[in-house]
N, C-alpha and C positions, 0 to 999 in steps of 0.2 A: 553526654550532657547530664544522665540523671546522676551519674559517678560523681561530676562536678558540683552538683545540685546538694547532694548528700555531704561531698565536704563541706561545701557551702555553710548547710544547717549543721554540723559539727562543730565548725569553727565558734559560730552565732550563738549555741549554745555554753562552748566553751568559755569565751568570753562572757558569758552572761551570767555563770556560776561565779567564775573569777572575783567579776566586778563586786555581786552580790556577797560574797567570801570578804574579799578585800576591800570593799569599798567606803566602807565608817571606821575611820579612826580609829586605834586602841587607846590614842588620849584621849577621847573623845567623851566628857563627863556624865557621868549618868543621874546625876543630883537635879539637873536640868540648867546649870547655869552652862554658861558660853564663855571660850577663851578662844582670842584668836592667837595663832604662834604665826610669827613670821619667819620665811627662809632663813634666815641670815643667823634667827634666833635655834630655830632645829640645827642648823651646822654647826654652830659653837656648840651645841652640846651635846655630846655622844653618850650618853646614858641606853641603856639597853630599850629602854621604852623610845625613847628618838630615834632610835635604829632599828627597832617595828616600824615607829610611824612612817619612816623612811620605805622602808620594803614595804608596806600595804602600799604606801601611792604611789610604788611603781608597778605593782603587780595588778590594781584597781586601772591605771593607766595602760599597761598591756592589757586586759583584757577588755577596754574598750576597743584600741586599735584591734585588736582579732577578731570582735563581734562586726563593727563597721568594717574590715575588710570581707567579713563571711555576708555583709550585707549588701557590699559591692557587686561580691560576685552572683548574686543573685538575683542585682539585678540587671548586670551584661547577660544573665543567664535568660531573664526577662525576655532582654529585648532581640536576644540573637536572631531567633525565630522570625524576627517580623522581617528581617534582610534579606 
């Protein structure tokens, strides 16, 4: 269990550098104004910078699903005990 415990907190962390790595934009303007892009708008255009923004929000999106499964398991890990 502490085996499982520790990947647990591996995963949780992993995802959590990820997110924080991956997770703001590289279009993301720094002037302070706001643009929103729509899907349809990022697919039609394949420019090297839409295909960052592409890869951060999938890589920002794995590493939520890694942290909330490390958090899952953490808490089956919780509750096993109490059975």
């Amino acid at each position: 269990m502490i085996i499982l415990s520790i990947i647990a907190h591996l995963m949780n962390m992993v995802g959590l550098i990820l997110i924080f790595q991956y997770g703001i934009s590289p279009m993301t303007p720094t002037g302070g104004k706001i643009y929103l892009y729509s899907r349809e708008a990022l697919e039609k255009q394949n420019t090297s910078m839409h295909n960052k923004e592409r890869r951060y929000k999938r890589l920002s999106s794995l590493g939520l699903y890694i942290s909330i499964l490390g958090m899952s398991i953490q808490m089956v890990l919780l509750f096993v005990p109490l059975f």
